[in-house]
Every structure is written in structure tokens, then in C-alpha cells.
C-alpha positions as CSV (number, residue, x, y, z in Angstrom):
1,X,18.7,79.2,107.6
2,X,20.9,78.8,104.6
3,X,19.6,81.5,102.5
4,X,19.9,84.0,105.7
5,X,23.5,83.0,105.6
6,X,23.8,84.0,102.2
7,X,22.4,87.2,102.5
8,X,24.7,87.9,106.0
9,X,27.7,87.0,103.9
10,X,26.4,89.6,100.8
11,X,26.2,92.1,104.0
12,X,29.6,91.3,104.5
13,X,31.3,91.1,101.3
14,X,29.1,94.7,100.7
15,X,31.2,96.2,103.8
16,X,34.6,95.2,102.4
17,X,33.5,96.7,98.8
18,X,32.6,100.3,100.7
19,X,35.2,100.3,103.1
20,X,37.8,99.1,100.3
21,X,38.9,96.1,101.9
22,X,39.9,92.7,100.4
23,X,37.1,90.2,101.7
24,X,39.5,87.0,101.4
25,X,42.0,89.0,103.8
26,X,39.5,89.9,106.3
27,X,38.4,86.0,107.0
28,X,41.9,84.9,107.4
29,X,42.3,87.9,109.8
30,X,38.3,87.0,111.3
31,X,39.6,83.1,111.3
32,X,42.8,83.7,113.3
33,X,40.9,86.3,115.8
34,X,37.9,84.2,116.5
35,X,39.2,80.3,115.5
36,X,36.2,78.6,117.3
37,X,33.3,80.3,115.8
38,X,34.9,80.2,112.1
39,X,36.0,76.6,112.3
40,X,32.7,75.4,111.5
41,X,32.3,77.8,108.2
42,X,31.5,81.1,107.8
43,X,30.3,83.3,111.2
44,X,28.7,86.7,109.0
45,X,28.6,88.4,112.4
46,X,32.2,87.7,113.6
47,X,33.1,88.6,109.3
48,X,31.3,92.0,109.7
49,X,32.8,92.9,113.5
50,X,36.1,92.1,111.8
51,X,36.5,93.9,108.7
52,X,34.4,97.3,110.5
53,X,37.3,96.5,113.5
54,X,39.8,96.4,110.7
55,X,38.7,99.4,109.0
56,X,38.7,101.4,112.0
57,X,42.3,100.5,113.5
58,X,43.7,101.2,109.9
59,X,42.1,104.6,109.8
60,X,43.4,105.3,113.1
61,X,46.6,104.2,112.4
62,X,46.8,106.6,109.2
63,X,46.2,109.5,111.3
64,X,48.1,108.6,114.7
65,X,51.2,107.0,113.1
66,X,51.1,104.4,116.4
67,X,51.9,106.8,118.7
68,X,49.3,107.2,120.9
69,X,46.3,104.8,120.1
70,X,47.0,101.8,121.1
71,X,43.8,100.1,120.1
72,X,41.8,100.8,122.6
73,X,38.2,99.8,122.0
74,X,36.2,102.2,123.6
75,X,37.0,104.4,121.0
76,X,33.9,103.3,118.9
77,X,31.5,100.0,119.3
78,X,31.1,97.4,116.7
79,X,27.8,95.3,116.2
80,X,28.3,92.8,113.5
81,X,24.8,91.8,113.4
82,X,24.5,91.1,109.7
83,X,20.5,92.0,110.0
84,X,21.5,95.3,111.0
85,X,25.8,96.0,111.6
86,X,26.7,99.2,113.2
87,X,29.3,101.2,113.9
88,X,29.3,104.2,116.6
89,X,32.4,106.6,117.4
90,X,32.6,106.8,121.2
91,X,32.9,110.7,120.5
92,X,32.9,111.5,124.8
93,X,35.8,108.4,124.8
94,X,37.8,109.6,122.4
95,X,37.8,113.2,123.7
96,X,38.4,112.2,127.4
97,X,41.6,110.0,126.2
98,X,43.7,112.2,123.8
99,X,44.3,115.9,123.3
100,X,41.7,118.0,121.6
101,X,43.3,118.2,118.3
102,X,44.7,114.6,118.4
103,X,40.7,113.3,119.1
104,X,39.5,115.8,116.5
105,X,41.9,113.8,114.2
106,X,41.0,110.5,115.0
107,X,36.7,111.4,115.3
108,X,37.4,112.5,111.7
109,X,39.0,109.3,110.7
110,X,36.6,106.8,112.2
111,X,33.9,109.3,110.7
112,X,34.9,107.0,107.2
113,X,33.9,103.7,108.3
114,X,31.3,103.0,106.1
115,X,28.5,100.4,106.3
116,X,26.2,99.3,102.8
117,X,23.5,101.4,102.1
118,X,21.4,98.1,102.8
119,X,22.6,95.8,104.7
């Protein structure tokens, strides 16, 4: 199981390199979010959910400026599976909550999540 970890973890540290995020900042952010799975080491899955969550609500935030997102989740859906981490835009969400040009914005933006071209 140990080698499985460290290919989970490579899956996660390859997200933060794609989505130009700093790896030690996400698992303090992962570690404060989800204390009980990460107090036992690393959780890949709980890693990966976090820095895809991260990279969405900053995206977000670059285009809405806080006004009207208010992180609201069913704007896209996160599986960290490190076998195979996803990422989907809730395109039919997003429409139905915010103005047409206001959701175009923020589709756009979430549009630049990236995952590794291998994971």
C-alpha cells in the first residue's frame, strides 16, 4: 500500500504544479479542513479535493470580486480519487444561480482548473 501512496501523493503534488499552487500550503489548508483524516499522515484524496477546491474558489474569486459567490459547491463537483481525480463545472448550476453574463464569467474561470495529464 505504501507505494500506492506514493504515487497518490505524485498525483497530488502533479495538480499543485498545473494548477500553480504551492503543495506545502495546500496540506496546511487540507490539515485544518479535514484534521481527522490528515492526523494520521498524508490523505492523497482529501490533498487532491483540497487543492482542486482551492483552485476553484480562487478562480472564482478573481472573477466575482466576492460579491456574489459565496462558495457555493454545487457550482462544480470534486472527486479526489487519486486513481482517477476529477473535476466537473455544474454548467446547469451555475446558470440557474447567477445572471447570464455573471455565470458565463465564472464557467470560463472554473474552465482553468486543470488536472495532470496522468494522474
Amino acid at each position: 500500500m505504501e507505494d500506492h501512496n506514493d504515487i497518490y501523493i505524485s498525483v497530488f503534488h502533479q495538480i499543485c504544479e498545473v494548477n500553480d499552487l504551492d503543495p506545502e500550503a495546500i496540506t496546511a489548508e487540507a490539515e485544518e479542513r479535514f484534521p481527522e483524516r490528515l492526523k494520521e499522515g498524508q490523505d492523497a484524496e482529501k490533498l487532491i479535493w483540497t487543492a482542486l477546491d482551492t483552485r476553484a474558489r480562487t478562480l472564482i474569486a478573481n472573477v466575482d470580486q466576492g460579491n456574489t459567490f459565496k462558495g457555493d459547491k454545487t457550482a462544480y463537483t470534486i472527486d479526489g480519487d487519486p486513481a482517477a481525480p476529477s473535476f466537473v463545472i455544474n454548467e446547469e448550476n451555475i446558470r440557474s444561480l447567477y445572471p447570464a453574463e455573471k455565470a458565463s464569467e465564472i464557467i470560463d474561470a472554473l474552465g482553468q482548473v486543470k488536472l495532470p495529464v496522468r494522474a
